[in-house]
N, C-alpha and C positions, 0 to 999 in steps of 0.2 A: 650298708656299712661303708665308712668312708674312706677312701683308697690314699695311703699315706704313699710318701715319698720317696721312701726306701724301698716300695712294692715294687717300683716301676726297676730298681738298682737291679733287686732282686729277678724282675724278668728279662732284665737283660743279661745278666750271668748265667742264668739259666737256658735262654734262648741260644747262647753260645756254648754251654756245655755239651746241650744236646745236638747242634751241628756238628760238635767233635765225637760223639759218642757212638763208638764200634767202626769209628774210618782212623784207621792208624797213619794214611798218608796227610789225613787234613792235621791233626793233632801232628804230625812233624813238621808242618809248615805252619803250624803256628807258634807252634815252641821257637821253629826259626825268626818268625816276624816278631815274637818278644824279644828275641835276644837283638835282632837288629833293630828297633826299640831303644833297648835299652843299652845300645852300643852311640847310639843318635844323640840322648840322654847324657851320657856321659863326656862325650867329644860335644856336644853345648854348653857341659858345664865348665868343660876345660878352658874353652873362648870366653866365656864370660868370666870365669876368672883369673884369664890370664894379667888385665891390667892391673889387679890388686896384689898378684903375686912380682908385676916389676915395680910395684909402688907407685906406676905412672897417673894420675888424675888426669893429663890431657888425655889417653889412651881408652879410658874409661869414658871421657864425654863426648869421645866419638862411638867407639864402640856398642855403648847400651842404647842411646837410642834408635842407630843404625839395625842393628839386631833384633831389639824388640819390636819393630817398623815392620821386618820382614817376617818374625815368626806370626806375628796378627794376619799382614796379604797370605802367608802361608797356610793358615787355616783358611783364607777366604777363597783361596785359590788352588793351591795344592789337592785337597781330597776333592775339587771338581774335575781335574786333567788327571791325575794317577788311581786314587785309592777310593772315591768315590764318598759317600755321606754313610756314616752309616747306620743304615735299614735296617739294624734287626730291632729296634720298635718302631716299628713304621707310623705316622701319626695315624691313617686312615685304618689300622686298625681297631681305633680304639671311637671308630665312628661311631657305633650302636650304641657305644655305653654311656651312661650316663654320670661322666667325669668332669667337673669341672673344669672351664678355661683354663682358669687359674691354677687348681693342681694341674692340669694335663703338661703345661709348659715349665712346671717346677720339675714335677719329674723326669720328664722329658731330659731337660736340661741338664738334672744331678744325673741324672741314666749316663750321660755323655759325658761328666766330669770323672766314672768309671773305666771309661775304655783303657786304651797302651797309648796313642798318640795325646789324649789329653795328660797321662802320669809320664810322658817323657817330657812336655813342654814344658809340666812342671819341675821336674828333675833339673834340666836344663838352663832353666830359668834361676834355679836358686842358683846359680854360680854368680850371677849379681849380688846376691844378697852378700856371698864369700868378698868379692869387691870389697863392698860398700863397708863390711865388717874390716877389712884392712887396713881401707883407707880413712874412715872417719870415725870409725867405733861405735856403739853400743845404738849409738841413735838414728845414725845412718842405716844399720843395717836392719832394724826396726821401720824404716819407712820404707827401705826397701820390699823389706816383706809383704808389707801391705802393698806395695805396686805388682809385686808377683803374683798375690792371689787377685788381685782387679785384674790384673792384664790375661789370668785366666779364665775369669770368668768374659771379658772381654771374647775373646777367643771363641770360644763357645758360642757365646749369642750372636755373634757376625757370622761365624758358620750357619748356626742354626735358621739365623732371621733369612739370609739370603737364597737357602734353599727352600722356606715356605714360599717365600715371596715369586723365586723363580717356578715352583709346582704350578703356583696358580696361574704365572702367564704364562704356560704351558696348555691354552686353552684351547686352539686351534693349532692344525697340521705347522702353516704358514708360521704363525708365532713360534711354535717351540722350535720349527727349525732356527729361523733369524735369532731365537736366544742362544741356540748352540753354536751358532756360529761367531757370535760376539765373543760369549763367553771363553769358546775356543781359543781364539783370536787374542784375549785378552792371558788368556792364562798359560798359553804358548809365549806370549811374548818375557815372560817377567824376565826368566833366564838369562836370553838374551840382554833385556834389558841391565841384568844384574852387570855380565860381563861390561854392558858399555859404561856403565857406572863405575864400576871398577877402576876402569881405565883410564876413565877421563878424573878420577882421584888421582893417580897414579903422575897425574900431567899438573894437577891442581895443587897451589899452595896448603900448607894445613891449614893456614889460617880460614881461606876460605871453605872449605873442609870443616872447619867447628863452627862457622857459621851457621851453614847449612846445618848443620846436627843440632844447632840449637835453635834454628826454627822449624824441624821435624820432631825436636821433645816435644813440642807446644800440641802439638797432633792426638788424635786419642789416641793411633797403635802404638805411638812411643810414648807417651804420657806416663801410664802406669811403668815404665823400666826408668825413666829417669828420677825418681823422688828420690833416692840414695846419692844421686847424684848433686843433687839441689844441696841436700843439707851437708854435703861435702865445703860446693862451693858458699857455703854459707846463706843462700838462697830459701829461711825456711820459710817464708812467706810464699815462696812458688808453689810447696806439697800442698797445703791445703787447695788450692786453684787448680792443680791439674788433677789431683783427687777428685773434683769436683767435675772439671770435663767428663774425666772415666767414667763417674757412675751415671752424669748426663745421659754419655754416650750409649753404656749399659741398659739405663732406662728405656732411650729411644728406640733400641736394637728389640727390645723384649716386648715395647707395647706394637711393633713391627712386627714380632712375629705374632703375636697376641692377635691382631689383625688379619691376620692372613691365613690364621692355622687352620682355621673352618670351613675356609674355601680349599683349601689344600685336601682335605680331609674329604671334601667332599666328591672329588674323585673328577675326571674330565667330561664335558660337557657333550654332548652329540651334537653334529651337525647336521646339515643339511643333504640329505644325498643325489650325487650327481652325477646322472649320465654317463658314461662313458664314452671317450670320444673315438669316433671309429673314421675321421677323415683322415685320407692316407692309407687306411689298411684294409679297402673294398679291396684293392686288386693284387693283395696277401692273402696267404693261408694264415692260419691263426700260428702256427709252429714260425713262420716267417717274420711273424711281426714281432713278435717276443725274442727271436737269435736274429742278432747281426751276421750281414753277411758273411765279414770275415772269417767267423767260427763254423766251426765243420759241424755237417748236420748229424751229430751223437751224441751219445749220453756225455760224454767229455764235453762238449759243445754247449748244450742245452744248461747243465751244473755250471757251468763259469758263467754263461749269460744270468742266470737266477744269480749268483752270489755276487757278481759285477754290478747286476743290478739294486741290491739289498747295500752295497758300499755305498753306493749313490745317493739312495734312498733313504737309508735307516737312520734314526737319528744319532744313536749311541754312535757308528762305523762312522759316519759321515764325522764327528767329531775327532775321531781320532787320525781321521785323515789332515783334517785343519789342523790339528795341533802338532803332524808330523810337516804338513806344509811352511806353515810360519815359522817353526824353531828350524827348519832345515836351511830357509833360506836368510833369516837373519841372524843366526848366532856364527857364522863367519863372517856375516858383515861387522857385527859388532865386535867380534873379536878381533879382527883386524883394524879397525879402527881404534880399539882401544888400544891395542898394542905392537903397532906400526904391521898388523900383519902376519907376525908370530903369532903361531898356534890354531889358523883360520884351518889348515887342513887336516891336523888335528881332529878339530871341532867337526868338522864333515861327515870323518868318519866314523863318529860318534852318533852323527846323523843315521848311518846306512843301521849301525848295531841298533837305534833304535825302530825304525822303522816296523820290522817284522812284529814288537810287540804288541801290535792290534789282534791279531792272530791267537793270542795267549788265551785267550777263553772264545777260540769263536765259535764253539758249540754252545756255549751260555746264551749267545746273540738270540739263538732260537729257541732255545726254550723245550716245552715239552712237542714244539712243532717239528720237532728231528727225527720224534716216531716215524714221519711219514717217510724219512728217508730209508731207518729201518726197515719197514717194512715192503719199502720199494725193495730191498735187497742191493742197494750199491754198494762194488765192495772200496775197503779200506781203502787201497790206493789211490783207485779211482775220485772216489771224494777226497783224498789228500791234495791230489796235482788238480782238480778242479779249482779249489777252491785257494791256491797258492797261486793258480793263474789269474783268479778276479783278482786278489789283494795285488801280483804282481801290476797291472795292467793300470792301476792307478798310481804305486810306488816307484817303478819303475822310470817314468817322466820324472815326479818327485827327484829321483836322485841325480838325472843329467842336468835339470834346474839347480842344483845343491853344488856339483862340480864348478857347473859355469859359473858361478856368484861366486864360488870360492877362487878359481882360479884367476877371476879380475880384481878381488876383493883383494887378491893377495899380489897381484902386480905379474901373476904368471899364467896367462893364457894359454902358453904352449903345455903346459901342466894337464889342461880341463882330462884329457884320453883317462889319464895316467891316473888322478882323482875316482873318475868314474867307474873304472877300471876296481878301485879299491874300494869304493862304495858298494857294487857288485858283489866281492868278494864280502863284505862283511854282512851285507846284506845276504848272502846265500846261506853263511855263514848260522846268521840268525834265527832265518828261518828251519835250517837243518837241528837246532835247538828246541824253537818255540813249537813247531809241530809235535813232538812226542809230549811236549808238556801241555797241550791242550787237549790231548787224550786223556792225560792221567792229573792229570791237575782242574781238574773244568769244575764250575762249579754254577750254580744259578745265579739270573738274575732278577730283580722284582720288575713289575711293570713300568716298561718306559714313560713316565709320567718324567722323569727327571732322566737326559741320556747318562748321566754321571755318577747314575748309583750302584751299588753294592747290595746286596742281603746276606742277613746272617752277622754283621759283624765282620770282624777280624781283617779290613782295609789292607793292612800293611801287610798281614800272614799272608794274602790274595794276592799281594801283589808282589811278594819276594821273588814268585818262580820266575816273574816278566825279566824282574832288574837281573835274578841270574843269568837267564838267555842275552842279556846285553853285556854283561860281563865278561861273559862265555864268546860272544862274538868276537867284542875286542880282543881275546884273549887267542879266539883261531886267529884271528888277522895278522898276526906274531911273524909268522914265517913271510906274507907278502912284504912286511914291514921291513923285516930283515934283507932280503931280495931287491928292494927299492934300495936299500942303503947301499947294498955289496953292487949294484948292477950301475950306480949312477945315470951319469946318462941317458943309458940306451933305456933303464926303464919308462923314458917318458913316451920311448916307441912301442913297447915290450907289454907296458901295464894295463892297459885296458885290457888284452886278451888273456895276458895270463891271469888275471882279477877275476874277468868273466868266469874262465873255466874252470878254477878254485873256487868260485863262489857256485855253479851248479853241480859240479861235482860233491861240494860237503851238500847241497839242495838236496838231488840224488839219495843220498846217502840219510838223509833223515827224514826225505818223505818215504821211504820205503821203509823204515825202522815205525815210522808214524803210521804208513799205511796197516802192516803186519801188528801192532799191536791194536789198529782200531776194529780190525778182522774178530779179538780176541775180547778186548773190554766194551762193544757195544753196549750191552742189556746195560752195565754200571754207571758205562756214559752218559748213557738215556735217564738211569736215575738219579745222576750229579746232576743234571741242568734243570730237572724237572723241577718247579715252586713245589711247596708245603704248604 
């Protein structure tokens, strides 16, 4: 029987009903990640139709292609660094059966024009269409339309192509790490980059401003948002030609992945096995070579060396380290350069609130390998402060790296204490947050074939708990804030310690809330992270 298109709609509604079905916390966090969805949705459609409602046309030919530039890298980048791809049709599923290439990537495809982040972009998006209706009328806002749906479907197959593409060079150890670490590297920076953008608009004429805009319409990610705009400026000889990139580009994106979806599918290759090197650890005990000196020889000891070592090591952890590494340390550079400096410390501290968010599913990291800890009998605390000391022991550099960049970036050296000081705190801060929520929020992951995926669906629902623990950060960090203002001066003697000791105190205070409930929800734990 031949497997229509709408089967595949249908198993992904399904596959997501039933990860909600009989867990009242996941069903509230998903309800949540709709509404922030659809709050995303509505504040896009408001920007984009801001220029039609001041009547402005230059506003608009800066605005749509600028915009629609960033929502395309935003699928291409965005669900790699936060919310991940999402896995709940996984292609290699559907290995055994016998479904055509061709349906396999239609469905596939229409599967994903179903989700929340694909029906916000479109939400969002139509506020151009509102533009274009303002400002030019009936036929304007008719080409516009059809840039909205190309530039969705756009969307979709760059996401899509790049994650087959990236599965397959995910063939050996070596490669998949050096992908993660590009990709990292690249998807860390955008932000950053946005700010320095920003800024150096901010310094630039407009005119040279609509230049540049109107040699990024010409581009495929802006292409499909600016056809409303063509036939505004009377340009209608440019819609059919950038129409015609789009679907180019469309094309090339799909026989892309079209190529690649069978080797993805077909799962990772085995190598060669080798040896283990034992130079260096004749005149070790085996317990020696595995704990570094510096850690005391116990159970405390032994859990930080294991999870210190798994940051290091693992691709997924090892990821999000680089991506807390690069934003930490250029998004004050670029802020301050975009804006003589104002707001770089700001930004810092934005840094420390996100830091701890690796942490938000780290029992997902392992999977159903967490039995074993089970069944060792460690208790709650114990694995909480473990496993806060490996994440610390890498973060922790991280954030005096972050002060110091900021504190020169910003022309105030004598500052760096005082910064770190509050980096500490908000990082404690975070963590005091993000611990109880990766008790009670944890959820599985699929196999690491890609470090950036998701299962099950519901991206944004999954990743609400992380953005509120970083909300939640900034939001403890209220009082140091206050305290630096009221204290002047002396806080630049003052703040690093009292930062510190705010920032382990609220630590304190949520790994023990975290330890005391993982005493309690073990057995449930163990069956959030387990695959299906």
């Amino acid at each position: 029987m031949a497997v229509s298109t709408w089967s595949f709609v249908r198993l992904k509604l399904r596959i997501t009903g039933n990860g909600l079905r009989g867990r009242p916390a996941r069903i509230v966090v998903f309800v949540l990640g709709a509404v922030t969805a659809g709050c995303a949705a509505i504040a896009g459609y408001a920007v984009f139709a801001l220029p039609g409602l001041l009547g402005n046309l230059q506003a608009a030919e800066l605005l749509l292609p600028f915009g629609g530039a960033m929502i395309v890298l935003g699928w291409l980048f965005l669900p790699l660094l936060f919310f991940g791809v999402d896995d709940s049709l996984d292609p290699a599923q559907f290995a055994l059966l016998p479904i055509p290439r061709r349906t396999l990537i239609i469905g596939l495809g229409t599967a994903a024009l179903a989700g929340l982040p694909a029906l916000a972009t479109l939400a969002a998006t139509a506020g151009t269409v509102d533009t274009a209706a303002r400002l030019g009328g009936p036929l304007a806002a008719l080409a516009q339309v059809v840039g909205v749906l190309a530039g969705l479907l756009l969307c979709v197959a760059v996401s899509r192509a790049l994650t087959s593409a990236f599965a397959t060079a995910l063939r050996s150890r070596r490669a998949r790490d050096l992908a993660t670490i590009m990709l990292a590297v690249v998807a860390a920076s955008i932000g950053p980059a946005q700010l320095l953008l920003l800024g150096l608009v901010n310094r630039a004429d407009w005119d040279g401003a609509a230049t540049v805009a109107t040699v990024i319409g010409w581009t495929p990610p802006a292409a499909p948002y600016t056809l409303g705009v063509d036939v505004l400026a009377g340009r209608l000889w440019a819609v059919p030609v950038k129409l015609l990139i789009v679907i180019l580009s469309i094309a090339g994106l799909l026989r892309w992945w079209s190529r690649t979806i069978e080797t993805a599918m077909a799962g990772t290759s085995g190598g060669r096995a080798r040896s283990p090197k034992t130079r260096g650890s004749i005149s070790r005990t085996p317990v020696a070579t595995l704990l570094p000196r510096w850690l005391p020889r116990s159970r405390f000891g032994a859990l930080t060396a294991r999870e210190a070592r798994y940051w290091w090591r693992e691709t997924r952890r090892r990821a999000a380290l680089i991506t807390l590494a690069v934003a930490g340390v250029f998004l004050p550079i670029s802020t301050a350069f975009g804006t003589d400096g104002a707001g770089a410390g700001g930004l810092a501290v934005l840094v420390g609130a996100i830091a701890p968010i690796g942490l938000a599913n780290q029992f997902g990291y392992e999977g159903s390998a967490y039995a074993t800890n089970v069944l060792t009998g460690i208790p709650g605390r114990l694995e909480v402060h473990s496993r806060a000391a490996a994440h610390a022991l890498f973060t922790v550099p991280m954030l005096l790296l972050v002060a110091v960049v900021t504190g020169f970036a910003a022309g105030r050296p004598e500052g760096v204490p005082a910064t770190f000081g509050m980096l500490l705190a908000t990082y404690g801060v975070g963590l005091a947050l993000v611990l109880p929520i990766s008790v009670v929020a944890a959820y599985a992951l699929p196999d690491p074939t890609t470090p950036f995926a998701l299962s099950s669906g519901g991206g944004i629902s999954k990743a609400l708990p992380s953005l509120g623990s970083m909300a939640g950060a900034l939001i403890g960090a209220i009082p140091l804030v206050v305290a630096a203002y009221l204290l002047g001066p002396v806080w630049t003697w003052l703040g690093l310690f009292l930062g510190a000791a705010y920032g382990v105190l609220a630590y304190l205070i949520g790994a023990h809330l975290a330890g005391t409930m993982l005493d309690r929800r073990t057995p449930e734990l163990l069956a959030a992270v387990t695959t299906r």
